[in-house]
C-alpha positions in Angstrom: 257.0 19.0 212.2 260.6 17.4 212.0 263.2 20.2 212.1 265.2 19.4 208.5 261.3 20.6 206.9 261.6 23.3 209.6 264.6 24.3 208.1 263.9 24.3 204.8 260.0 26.3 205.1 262.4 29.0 207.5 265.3 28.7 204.5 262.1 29.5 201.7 261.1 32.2 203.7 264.4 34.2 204.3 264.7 33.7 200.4 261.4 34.9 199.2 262.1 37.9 201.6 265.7 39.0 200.6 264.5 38.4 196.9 261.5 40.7 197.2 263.8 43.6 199.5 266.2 43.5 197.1 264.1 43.9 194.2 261.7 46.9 195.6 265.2 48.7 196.5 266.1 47.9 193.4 263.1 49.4 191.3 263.0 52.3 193.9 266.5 53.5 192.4 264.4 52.7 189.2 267.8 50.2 187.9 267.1 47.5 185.6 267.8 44.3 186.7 271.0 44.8 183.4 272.5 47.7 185.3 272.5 45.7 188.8 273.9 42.5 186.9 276.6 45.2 185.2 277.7 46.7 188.3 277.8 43.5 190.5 279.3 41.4 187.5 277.1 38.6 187.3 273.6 38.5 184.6 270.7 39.8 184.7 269.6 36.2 184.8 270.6 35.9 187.9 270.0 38.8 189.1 266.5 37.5 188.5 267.1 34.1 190.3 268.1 36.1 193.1 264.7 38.4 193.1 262.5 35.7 192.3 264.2 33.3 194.4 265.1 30.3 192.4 267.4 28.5 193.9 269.5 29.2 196.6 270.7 32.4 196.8 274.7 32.7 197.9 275.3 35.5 201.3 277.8 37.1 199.5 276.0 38.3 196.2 273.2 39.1 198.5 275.9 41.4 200.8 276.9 43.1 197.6 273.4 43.7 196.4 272.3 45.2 199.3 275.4 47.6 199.5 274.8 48.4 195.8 271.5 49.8 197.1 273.3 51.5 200.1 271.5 49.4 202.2 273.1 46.6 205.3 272.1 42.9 206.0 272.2 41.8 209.3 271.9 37.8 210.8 271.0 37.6 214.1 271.1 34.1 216.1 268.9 34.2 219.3 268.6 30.6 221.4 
């Protein structure tokens, strides 16, 4: 496997992961993806994008979603 479609499958897969944290925190405070959108001032649309992951989803909405939900993100490199 050549590393850029390394990348991109390891890219998908911290995606489809944040997306699907973010929205069980998010239905476990039992919000609507409106009052998320509302708070973080952005759409529920995207809000959506985000969950569902369509697209790619930017570090920074992601770090305010997750502190929204009272919750931390953390990147760790290891070689």
């Amino acid at each position: 496997m050549n590393k850029r479609k390394e990348k991109t499958e390891l890219a998908n897969f911290i995606e489809e992961e944040l997306g699907a944290l973010l929205r069980a925190g998010r239905e476990d405070k039992g919000w609507t993806r409106e009052y998320v959108a509302a708070r973080l001032g952005t759409t529920a649309e995207e809000i959506k994008r985000i969950e569902t992951r369509r697209g790619r989803i930017a570090l920074g909405m992601v770090q305010k979603y997750a502190e929204l939900l009272d919750k931390k993100v953390s990147i760790r490199f290891f070689s």
